[in-house]
C-alpha positions as CSV (number, residue, x, y, z in Angstrom):
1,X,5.1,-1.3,-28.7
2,X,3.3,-2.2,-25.2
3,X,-0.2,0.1,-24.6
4,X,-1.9,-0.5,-21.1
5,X,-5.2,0.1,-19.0
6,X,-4.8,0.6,-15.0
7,X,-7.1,0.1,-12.5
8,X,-7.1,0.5,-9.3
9,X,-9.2,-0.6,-6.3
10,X,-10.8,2.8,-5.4
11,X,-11.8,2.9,-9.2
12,X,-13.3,-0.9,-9.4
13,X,-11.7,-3.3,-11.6
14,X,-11.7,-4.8,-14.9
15,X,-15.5,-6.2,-15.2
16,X,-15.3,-9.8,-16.8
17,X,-19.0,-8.2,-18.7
18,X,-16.3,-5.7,-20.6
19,X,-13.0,-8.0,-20.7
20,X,-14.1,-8.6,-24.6
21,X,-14.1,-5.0,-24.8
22,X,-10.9,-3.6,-23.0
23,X,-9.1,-6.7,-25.2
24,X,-10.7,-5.1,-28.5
25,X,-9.1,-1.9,-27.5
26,X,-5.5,-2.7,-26.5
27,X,-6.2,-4.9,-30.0
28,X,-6.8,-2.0,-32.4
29,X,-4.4,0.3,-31.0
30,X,-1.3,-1.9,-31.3
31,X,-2.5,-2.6,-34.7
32,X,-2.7,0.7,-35.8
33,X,0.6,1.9,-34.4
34,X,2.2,-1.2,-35.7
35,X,1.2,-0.1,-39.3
36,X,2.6,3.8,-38.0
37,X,6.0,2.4,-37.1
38,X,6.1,0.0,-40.8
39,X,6.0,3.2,-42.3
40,X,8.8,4.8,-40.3
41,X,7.2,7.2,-38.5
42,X,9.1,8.1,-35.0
43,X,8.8,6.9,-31.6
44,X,7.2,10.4,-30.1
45,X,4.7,10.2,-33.3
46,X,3.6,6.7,-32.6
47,X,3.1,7.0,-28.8
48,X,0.8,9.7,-29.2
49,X,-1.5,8.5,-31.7
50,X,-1.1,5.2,-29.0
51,X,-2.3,7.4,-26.6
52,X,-5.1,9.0,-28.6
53,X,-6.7,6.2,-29.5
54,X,-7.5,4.9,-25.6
55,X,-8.2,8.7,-24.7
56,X,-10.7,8.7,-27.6
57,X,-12.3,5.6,-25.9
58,X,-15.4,5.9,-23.5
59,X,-14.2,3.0,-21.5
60,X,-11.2,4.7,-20.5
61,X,-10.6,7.2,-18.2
62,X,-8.4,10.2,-20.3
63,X,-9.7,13.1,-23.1
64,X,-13.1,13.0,-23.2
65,X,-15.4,10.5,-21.0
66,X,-12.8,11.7,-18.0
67,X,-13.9,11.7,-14.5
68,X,-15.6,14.9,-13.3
69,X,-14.2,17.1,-10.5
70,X,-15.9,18.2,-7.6
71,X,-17.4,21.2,-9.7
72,X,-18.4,18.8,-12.3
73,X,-15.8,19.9,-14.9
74,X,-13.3,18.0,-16.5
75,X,-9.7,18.3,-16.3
76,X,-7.1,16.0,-17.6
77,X,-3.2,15.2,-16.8
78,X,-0.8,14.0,-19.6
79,X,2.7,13.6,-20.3
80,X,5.2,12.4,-22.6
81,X,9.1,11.6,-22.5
82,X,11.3,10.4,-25.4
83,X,14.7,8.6,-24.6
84,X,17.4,10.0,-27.1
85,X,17.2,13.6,-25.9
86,X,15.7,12.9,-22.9
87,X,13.0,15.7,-22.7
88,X,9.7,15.5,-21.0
89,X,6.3,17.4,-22.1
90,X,3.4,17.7,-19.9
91,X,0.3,19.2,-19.4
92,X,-2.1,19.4,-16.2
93,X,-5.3,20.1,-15.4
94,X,-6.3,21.1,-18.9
95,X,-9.4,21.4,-19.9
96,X,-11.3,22.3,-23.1
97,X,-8.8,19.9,-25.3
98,X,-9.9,16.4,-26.6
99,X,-6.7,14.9,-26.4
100,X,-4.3,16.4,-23.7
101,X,-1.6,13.9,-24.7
102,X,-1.4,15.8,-28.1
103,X,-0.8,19.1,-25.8
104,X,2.1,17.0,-24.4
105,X,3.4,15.8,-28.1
106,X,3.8,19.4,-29.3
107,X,5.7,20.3,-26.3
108,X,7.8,17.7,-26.7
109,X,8.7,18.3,-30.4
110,X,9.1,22.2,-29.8
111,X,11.9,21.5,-27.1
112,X,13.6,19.1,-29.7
113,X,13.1,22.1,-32.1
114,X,15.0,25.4,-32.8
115,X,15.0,27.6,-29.6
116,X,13.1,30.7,-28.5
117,X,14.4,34.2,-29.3
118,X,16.3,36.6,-26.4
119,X,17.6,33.2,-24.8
120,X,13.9,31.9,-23.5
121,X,13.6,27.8,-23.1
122,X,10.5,26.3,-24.6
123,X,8.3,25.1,-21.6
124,X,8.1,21.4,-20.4
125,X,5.4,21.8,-18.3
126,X,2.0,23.6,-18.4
127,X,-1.2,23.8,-16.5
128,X,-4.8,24.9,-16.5
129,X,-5.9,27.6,-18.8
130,X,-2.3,28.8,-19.7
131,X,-2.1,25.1,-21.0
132,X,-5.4,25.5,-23.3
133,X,-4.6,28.8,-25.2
134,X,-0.7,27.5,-25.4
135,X,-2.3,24.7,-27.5
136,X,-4.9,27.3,-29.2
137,X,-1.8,29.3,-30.1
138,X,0.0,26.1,-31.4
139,X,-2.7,25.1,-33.7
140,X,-4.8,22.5,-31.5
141,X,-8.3,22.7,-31.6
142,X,-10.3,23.2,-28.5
143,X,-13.6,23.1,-27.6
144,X,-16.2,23.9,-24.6
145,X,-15.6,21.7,-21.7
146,X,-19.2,20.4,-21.8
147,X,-18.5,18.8,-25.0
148,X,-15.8,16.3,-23.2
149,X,-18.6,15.4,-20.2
150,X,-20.5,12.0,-21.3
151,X,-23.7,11.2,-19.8
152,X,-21.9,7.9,-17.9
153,X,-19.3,10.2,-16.5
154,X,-22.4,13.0,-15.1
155,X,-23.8,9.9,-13.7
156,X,-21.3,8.7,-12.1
157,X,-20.4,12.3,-10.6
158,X,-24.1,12.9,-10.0
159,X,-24.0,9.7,-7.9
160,X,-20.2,10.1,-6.5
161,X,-21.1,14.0,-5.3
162,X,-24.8,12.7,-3.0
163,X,-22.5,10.6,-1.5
164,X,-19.9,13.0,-0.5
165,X,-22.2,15.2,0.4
166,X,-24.1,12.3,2.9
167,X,-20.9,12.3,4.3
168,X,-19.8,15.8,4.6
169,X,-23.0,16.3,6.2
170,X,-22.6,14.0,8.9
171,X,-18.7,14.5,9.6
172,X,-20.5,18.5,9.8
173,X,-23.1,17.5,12.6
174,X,-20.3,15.5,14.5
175,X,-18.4,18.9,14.7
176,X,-21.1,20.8,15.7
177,X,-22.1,18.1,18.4
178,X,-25.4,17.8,17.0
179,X,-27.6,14.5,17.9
180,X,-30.2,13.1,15.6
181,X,-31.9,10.0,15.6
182,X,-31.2,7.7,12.5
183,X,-33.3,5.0,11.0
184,X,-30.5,2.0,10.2
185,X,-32.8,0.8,7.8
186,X,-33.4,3.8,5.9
187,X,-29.8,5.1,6.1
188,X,-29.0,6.0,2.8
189,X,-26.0,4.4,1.9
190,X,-22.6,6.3,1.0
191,X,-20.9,2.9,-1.3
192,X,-20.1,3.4,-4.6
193,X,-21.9,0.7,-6.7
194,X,-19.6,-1.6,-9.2
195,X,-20.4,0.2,-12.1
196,X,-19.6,3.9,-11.0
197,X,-15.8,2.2,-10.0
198,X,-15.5,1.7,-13.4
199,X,-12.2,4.2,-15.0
200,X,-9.2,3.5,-16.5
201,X,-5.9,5.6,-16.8
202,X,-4.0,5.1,-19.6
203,X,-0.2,4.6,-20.5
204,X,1.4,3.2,-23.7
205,X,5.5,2.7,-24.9
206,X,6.6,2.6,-28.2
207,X,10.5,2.0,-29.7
208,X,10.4,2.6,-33.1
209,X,12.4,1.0,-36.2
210,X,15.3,3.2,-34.8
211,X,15.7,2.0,-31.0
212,X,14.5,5.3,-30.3
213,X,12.2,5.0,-27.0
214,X,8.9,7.3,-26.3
215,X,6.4,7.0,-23.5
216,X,3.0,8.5,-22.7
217,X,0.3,8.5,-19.8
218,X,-3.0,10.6,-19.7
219,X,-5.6,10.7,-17.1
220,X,-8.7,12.2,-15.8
221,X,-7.6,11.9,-12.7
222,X,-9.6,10.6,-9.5
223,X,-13.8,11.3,-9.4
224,X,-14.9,14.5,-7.6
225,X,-10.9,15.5,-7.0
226,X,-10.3,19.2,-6.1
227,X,-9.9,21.5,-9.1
228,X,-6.8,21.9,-10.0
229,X,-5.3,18.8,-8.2
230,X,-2.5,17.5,-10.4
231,X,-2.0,13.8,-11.2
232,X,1.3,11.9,-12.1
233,X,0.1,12.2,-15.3
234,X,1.5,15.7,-15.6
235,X,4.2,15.3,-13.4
236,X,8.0,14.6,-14.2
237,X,8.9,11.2,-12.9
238,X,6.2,10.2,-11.8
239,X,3.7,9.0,-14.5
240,X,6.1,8.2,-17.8
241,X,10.2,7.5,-18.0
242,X,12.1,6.9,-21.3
243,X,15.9,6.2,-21.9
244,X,17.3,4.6,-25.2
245,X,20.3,2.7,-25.2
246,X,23.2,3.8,-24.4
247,X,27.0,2.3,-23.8
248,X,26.6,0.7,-20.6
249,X,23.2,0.9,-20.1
250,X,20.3,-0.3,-21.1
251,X,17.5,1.4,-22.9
252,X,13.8,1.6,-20.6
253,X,10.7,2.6,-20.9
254,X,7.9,2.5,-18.1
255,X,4.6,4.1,-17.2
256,X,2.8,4.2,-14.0
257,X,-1.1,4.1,-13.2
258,X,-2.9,3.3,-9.8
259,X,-3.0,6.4,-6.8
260,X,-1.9,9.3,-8.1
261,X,-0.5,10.8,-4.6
262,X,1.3,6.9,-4.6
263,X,2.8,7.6,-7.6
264,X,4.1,11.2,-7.1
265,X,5.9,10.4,-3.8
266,X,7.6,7.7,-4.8
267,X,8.2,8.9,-8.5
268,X,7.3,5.4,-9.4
269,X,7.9,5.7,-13.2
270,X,11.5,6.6,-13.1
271,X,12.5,4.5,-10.1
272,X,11.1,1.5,-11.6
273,X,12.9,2.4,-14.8
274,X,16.6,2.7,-12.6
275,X,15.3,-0.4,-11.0
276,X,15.3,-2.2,-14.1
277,X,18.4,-0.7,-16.0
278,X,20.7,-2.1,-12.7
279,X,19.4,-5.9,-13.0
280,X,20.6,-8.1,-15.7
281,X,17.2,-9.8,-14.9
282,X,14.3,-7.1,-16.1
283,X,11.7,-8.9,-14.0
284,X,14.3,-8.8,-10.9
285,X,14.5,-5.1,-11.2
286,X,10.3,-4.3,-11.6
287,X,10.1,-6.8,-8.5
288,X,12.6,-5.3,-6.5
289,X,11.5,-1.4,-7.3
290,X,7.8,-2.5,-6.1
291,X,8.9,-4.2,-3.1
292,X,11.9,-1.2,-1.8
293,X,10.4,1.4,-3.7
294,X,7.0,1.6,-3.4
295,X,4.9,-1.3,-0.8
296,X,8.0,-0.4,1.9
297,X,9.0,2.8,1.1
298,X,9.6,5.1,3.7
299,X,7.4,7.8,1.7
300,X,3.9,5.8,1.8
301,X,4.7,4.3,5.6
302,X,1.5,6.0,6.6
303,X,-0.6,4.2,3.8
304,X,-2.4,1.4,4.6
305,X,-2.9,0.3,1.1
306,X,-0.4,1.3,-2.1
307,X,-2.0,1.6,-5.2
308,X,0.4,1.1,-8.2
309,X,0.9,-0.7,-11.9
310,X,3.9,0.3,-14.3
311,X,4.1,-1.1,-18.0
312,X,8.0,-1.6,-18.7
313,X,9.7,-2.2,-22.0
314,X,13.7,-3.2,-21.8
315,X,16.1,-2.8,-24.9
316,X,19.0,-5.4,-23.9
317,X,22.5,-5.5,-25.7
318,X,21.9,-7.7,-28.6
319,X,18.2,-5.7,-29.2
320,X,16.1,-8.4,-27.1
321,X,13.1,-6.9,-26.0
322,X,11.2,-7.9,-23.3
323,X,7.8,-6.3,-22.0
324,X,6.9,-6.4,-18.5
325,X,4.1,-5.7,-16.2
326,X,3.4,-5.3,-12.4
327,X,1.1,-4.1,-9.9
328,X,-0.9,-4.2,-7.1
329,X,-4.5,-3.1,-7.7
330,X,-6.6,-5.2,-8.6
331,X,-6.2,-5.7,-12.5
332,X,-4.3,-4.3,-15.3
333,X,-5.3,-4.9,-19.2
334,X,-1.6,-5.0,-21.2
335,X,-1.4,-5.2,-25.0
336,X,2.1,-5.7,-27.1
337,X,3.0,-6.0,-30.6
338,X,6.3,-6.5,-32.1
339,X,7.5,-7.5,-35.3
340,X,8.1,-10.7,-34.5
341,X,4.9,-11.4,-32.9
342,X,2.6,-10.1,-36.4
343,X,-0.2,-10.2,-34.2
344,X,-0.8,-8.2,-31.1
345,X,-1.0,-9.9,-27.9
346,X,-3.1,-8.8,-24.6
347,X,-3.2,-10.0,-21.6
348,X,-5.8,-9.0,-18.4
349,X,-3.1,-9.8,-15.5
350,X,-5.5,-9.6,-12.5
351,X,-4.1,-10.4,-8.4
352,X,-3.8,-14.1,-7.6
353,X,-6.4,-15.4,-5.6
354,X,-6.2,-14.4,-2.0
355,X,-4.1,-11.4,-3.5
356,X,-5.0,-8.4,-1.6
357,X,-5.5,-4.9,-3.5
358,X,-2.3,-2.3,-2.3
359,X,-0.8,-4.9,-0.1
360,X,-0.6,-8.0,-2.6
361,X,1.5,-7.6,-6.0
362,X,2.0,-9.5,-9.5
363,X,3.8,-9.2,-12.6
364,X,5.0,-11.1,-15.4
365,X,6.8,-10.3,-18.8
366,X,7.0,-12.1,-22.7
367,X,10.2,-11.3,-24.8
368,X,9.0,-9.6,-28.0
């Protein structure tokens, strides 16, 4: 299993201060879904409670501790796919639910269930407060939104929304061609301080004891976003991509973090999951999906910088495993277990120096 934390530039990076701390983490998760999968529990089971674990985190940005929008609410995008019958479970802009990626589960394991009566299909997708009372109605708790809001993330939103306003106020007084004398000294200042850039997404993969291949992503989504803006989180394609083996083909898993508008045009989960299943070479296939797909694709030519990192696990002919990693923000935290390895491993794969943040990419990959 392979869990990972994203980050990307307009969100900070990885703080050598917490390094110790996002390692601890990645650590204790792949532990405890190690010990899941001993047992024999199922891929879709195991990359939940993967998921949970860094939603129920406060150094993560998913579930509670989330980024506030610009109303100062909470609303969080997460998704899940499993590779043997290929069916995908999301949820978006949810609020109200401490874990949105157990929304996702449920939907998942009612489509792989018996069917609806009169000929209805279960739903795959579901958003906002249609989203919170299908969970009530499927036995999830809820709660009041207020409970998920920490007092880093009001911070953060308290110090995120002055600045936007600062700025709104002046692009408003340009419009209205209105003069007034400023004080360069006194200016307040619209950066965001190190600290505030501090949130994570979070994506995990798991292929359990049968070769059966789950993924999962969950996010809060981007500070001071517009209610009811939807993330690639919640969106097919986009955020997770699962596929088990099959004759032919090799079995893939991947999920994407970085800019979610990145991520949604170029559906970078599932390309980079195609990419990957048509080289013999895994790492080949991640390069060449980053490089066609995603920093020159025609979808993002108006971007100046593309902000993107996708986890992949390949299932080869033979069972070899290999784990890979790539992107190009500014730092990724990746942690892997197998059981061959005993022990889980993590790695913080940062940009090589001189690497530049959306125009600048890495990756590298272990066998497990």
């Amino acid at each position: 299993m392979a869990t990972a934390l994203d980050r990307s530039p307009s969100a900070g990076y990885h703080s050598t201060q917490k390094e110790d701390a996002y390692v601890k983490l990645c650590k204790s998760t792949c532990l405890k879904v190690y010990h899941l999968l001993e047992k024999g529990r199922g891929a879709v089971e195991c990359v939940t409670e993967a998921v949970k674990c860094l939603e129920d985190s406060l150094l993560t940005n998913a579930g509670a501790g989330s980024n506030l929008n610009i109303d100062g609410s909470v609303e969080c995008d997460a998704s899940i796919m499993e590779g043997k019958k290929l069916v995908f479970g999301a949820v978006g802009g949810i609020s109200g639910v401490k874990n949105p990626v157990e929304v996702s589960a449920t939907l998942v394991n009612r489509q792989l269930g018996d069917k609806l009566s009169l000929g209805r299909l279960h739903p795959c997708v579901l958003v906002g407060d249609g989203a919170k009372q299908w969970a009530e109605e499927n036995g999830i708790k809820t709660l009041e939104t207020r409970h998920l809001i920490t007092d880093e993330a009001r911070k953060t939103y308290q110090s995120h929304k002055r600045k936007l306003d600062i700025v709104n106020k002046r692009d408003s007084s340009k419009k209205m061609k209105l003069t007034e004398q400023r004080d360069d000294k006194t200016e307040e200042s619209c950066d965001v301080e190190e600290e505030e850039k501090i949130q994570d997404t979070v994506g995990a993969i798991v292929m359990d004891t049968s070769g059966n291949i789950a993924t999962a992503v969950s996010s809060g989504g981007i500070s001071v976003k517009q209610p009811g803006r939807l993330g690639p989180a919640g969106t097919y394609g986009a955020g997770c991509w699962a596929y088990n083996q099959r004759p032919g083909k090799s079995g893939v898993g991947t999920s994407a973090s970085g800019s979610g508008e990145h991520i949604m045009k170029t559906l970078l989960a599932r390309e980079s999951a195609l990419s990957i299943q048509r080289e013999d070479n895994a790492s080949l296939g991640l390069s060449n999906c980053f490089k066609n797909n995603f920093l020159e694709s025609e979808f993002l030519e108006e971007e100046d910088d593309k902000l993107g990192g996708v986890l992949a696990l390949k299932q080869n002919e033979g069972d070899t495993v290999q784990v890979l990693w790539g992107h190009t923000t500014d730092s990724m935290c990746v942690g892997y277990m197998s059981s061959l390895l005993k022990k889980p491993k993590v790695v913080m794969s940062r940009l090589p120096e001189g690497g530049i943040p959306g125009k600048s990419f890495t990756m590298s990959g272990v066998s497990i």
